[in-house]
N, C-alpha and C positions, 0 to 999 in steps of 0.2 A: 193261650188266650182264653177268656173263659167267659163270655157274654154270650156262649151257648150258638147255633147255630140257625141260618136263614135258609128258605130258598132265595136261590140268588141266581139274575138272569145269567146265562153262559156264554162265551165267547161265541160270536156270528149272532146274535140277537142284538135288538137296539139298548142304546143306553140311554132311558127318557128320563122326564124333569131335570134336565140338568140346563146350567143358566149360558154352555155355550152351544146350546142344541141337540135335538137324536144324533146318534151320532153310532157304529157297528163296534161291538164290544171285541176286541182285538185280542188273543191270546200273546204272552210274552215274543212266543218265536214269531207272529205274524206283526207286529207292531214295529213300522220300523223306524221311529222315532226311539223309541226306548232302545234298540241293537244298536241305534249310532252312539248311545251317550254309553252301552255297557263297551262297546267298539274304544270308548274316549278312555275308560276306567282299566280298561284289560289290562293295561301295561303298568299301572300303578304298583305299587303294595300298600292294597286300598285296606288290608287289616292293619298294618304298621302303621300308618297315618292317621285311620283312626283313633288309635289306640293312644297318640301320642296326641291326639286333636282331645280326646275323651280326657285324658292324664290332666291338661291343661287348663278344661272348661272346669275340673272338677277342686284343681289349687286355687283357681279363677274364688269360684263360692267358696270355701271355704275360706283363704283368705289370709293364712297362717299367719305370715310375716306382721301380722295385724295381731290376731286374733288367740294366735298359740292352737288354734284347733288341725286337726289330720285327722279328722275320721267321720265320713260324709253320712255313717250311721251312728253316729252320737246324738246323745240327747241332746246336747246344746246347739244343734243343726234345728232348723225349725222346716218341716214340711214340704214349705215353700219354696226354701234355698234347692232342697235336691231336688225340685221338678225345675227350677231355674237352668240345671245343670242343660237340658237341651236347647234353652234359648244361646245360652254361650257355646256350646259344641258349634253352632252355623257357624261364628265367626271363627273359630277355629278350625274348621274344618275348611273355609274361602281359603284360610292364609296356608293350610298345609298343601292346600293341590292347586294352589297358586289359581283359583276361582276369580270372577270378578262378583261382588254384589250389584243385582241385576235385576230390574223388575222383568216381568210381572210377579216373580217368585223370588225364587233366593237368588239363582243364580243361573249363570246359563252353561251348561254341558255342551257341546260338538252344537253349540248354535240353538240347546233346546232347554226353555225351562222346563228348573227342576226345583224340588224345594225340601227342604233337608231337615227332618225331623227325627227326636228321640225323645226315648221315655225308658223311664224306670220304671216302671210301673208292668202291666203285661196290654197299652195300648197305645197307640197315635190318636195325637188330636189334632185330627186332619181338616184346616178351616174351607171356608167354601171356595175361596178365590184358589184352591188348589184342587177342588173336585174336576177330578175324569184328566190329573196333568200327572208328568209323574214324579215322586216321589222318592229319595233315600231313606227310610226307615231305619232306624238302629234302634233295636234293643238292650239298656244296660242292667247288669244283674249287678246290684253292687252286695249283696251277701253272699255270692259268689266269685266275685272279683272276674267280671267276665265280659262279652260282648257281642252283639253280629250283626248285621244289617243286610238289607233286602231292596232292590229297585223295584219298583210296582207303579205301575198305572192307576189311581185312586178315583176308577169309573164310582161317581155316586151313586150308581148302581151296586157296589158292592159295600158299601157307607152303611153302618145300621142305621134305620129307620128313624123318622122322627125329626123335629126339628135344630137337633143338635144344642151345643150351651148355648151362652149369647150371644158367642162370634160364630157360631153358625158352626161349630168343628164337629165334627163325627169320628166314629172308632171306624177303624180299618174292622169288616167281617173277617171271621177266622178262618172262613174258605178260600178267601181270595188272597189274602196272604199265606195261605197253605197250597194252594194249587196254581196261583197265577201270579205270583210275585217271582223275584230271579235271586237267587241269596249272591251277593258277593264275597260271602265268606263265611266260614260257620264259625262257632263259639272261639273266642281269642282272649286268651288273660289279659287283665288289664294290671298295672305297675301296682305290686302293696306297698303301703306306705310303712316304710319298716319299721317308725312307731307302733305299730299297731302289733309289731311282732313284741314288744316287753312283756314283762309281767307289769299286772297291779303294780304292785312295791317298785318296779325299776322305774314304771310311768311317775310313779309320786316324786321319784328323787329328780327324773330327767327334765320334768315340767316346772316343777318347783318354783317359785318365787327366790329362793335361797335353795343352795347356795349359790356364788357369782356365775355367769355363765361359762367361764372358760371350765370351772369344776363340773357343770351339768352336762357338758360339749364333751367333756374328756370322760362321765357317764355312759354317756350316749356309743361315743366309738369303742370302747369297751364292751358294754352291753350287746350292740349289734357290730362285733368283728367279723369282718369276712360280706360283712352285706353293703351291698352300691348303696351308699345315701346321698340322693340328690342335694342340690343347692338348695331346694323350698321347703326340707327338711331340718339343712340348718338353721334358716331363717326361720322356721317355727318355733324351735327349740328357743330359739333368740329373741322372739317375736316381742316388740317394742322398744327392746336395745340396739345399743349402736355398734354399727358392724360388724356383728355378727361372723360376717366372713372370714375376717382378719379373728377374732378369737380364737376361731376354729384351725386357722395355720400356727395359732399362738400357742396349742395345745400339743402339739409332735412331743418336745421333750418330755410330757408327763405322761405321752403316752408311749415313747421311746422305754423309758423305765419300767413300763409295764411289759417292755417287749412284745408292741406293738405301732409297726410305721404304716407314716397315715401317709397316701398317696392322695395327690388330687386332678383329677382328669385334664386341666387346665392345661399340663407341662407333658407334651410327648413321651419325653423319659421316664415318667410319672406313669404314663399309659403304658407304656413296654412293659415298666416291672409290671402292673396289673398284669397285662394278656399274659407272662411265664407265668401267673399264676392262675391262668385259665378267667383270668375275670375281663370283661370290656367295659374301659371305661367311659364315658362321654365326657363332653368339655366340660362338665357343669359338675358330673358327679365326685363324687371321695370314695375313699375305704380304708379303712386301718386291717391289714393282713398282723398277722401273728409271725413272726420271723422264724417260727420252726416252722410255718410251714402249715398250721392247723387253722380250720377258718370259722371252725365253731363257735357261737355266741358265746358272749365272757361271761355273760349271768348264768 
């Protein structure tokens, strides 16, 4: 965090100005609103659900199946879209831990609003109707491909000063999220988009306009042999043509001759051979293995 550092009042002192009254600044362990909703999370696998809530808000913006784009730091990404990427993680994040959307905040935990914010960036923009309630914090590293999030009480007492933008939102201080926040998990890869593993030259042929899709499909499995390629990657690859999915089954024989079979996660059997070869597949995802047995890119 890097907006440098406050005195900031400490737990057992009041928390003033604030618009729901003084009110005794409570440390994590003594807070026990906040223990009932970490009490609600404990049993989760609250980094795998994010991770997958994160995966989704961020094909959400991008958009592929439209757009042809995978790479939320590309130029053709404008700004805007990847700070967007937090307002889609809420809904994503309601439907994965089966949340309801809930006033006053986003949502209600073990009976307590909570409100669920992320950023790329290195801060929250925490608006006033959430000041001194508490909060999911996630931080996304997308040059890193990474993630983590934190429960914290956002007393506006530890708010940087000021009147905030025009919705009134303030940065979380870097002490209170350093000493009086709860991590629920630390740094967690988030899913590459294995576009993003080609070179130059194999991204020109796989993107292409020309040639037809089933030739840029049967590129693509080629190029990344051995790697899960989700469903939203073949629809990128495909992105404006029709059905995409079905080209992509269309393609086994050409890639049979290459001596390489394309499993698709859809089909149990399809899963089995994956897992003898150490890979799990999901319903959604493919992969073309190499039939000796090697799983190395073909480029």
């Amino acid at each position: 965090m890097s907006r440098g550092r406050l005195a900031l009042q400490e737990p057992g002192e009041l928390c003033t100005g604030t618009n729901t009254g003084e009110h005794i600044l409570h440390a994590p362990a003594e807070d026990s609103k906040l223990q009932d909703v970490l009490s609600w999370l404990t049993p989760h696998d609250v980094a795998g659900l994010y991770t997958g809530a994160i995966a989704n808000a961020i094909d959400y913006v991008l958009d592929g199946a439209r757009t042809g784009r995978y790479d939320l730091q590309s130029r053709e990404v404008h700004p805007g879209e990847r700070a967007s990427v937090g307002a889609k993680l809420e809904y994503e994040v309601l439907r994965s831990f089966s949340l309801p959307k809930a006033a006053p905040l986003d949502t209600l935990i073990a009976g307590v609003p909570v409100d669920i914010k992320a950023t790329v960036g290195a801060n929250w923009a925490i608006p006033s109707e959430a000041h001194c309630h508490l909060c999911i914090c996630t931080q996304i590293q997308l040059g890193r491909n990474r993630h983590r999030s934190w429960l914290v009480r956002t007393h506006k007492s530890w708010l940087y000063r000021g009147k905030g933008n025009r919705d009134g939102k303030r940065g979380l201080a870097v002490q209170a999220w350093d000493k009086w926040s709860v991590p629920l998990y630390d740094w967690t890869p988030l899913p590459v988009n294995p576009l993003t593993l080609l070179t130059p030259e194999q991204t020109n042929r796989v993107v292409a306009e020309k040639p037809g899709q089933e030739e840029r499909l049967t590129l693509m499995f080629q190029y990344l042999a051995g790697h899960i390629i989700p469903r939203s990657v073949i629809s990128t690859v495909g992105a404006g043509r029709h059905d995409p999915l079905r080209r992509a089954r269309g393609v086994r024989n050409r890639l049979a001759k290459e001596g390489l079979t394309l499993l698709c996660g859809k089909f149990p059997e399809q899963r089995d051979t994956a897992a003898a070869h150490a890979i799990t597949l999901g319903p959604e995802d493919w992969v073309a293995l190499r039939t000796d047995g090697e799983h190395e890119s073909a480029g």
